[in-house]
N, C-alpha and C positions, 0 to 999 in steps of 0.2 A: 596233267593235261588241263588245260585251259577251255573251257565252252561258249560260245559265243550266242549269246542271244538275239542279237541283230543291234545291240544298240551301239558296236563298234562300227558297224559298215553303215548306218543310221548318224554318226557321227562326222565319217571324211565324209559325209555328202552335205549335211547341213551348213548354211548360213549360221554363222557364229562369232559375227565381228562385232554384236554388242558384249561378246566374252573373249575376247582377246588380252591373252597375257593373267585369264581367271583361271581357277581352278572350274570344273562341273561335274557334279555326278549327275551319270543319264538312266535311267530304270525306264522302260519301257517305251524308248524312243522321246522320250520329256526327259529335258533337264529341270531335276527336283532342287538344287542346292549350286550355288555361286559364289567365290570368292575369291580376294586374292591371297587368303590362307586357309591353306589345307586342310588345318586341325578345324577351323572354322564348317567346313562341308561335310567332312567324318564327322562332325558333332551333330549337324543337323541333320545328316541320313540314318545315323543310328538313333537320333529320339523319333524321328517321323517312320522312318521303315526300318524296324530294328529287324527282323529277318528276312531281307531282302539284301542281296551282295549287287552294289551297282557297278555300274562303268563309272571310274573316278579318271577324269586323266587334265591336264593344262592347257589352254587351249594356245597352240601357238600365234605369233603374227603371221608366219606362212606357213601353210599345210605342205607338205611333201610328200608327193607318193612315191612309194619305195617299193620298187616290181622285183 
C-alpha cells in the first residue's frame, strides 16, 4: 500500500512548466532535485535527504486528469 503525503495532490496542482519533460523529486511540497535524468535526481535526493522517500515522478507536457 502506497501513502501519500500531500505532495502528489500538491503536484497536479502546481505550476510546472519551467520542469516540463524533467524529472523532480517533491518532499514536502518543494521540489528538491531536477533533471532530465533520473539517475541524476536519485543521486542528489539520496546525498541531500538520505532517509527521506520523496515523490519522484516526469513532469509531462500535458497533465491529464484521470477520474
Amino acid at each position: 500500500m502506497i501513502f501519500m503525503n500531500g505532495d502528489y495532490e500538491w503536484f497536479i496542482q502546481a505550476n510546472l512548466d519551467g520542469y516540463i519533460g524533467k524529472w523532480v523529486a517533491i518532499i514536502n511540497k518543494k521540489i528538491v532535485a531536477s533533471s532530465e535524468n533520473l539517475n541524476d535526481v536519485l543521486k542528489k535526493v539520496n546525498e541531500e535527504y538520505p532517509t527521506t522517500v520523496p515523490f519522484v515522478t516526469k513532469v509531462p507536457e500535458k497533465l491529464l486528469m484521470v477520474v
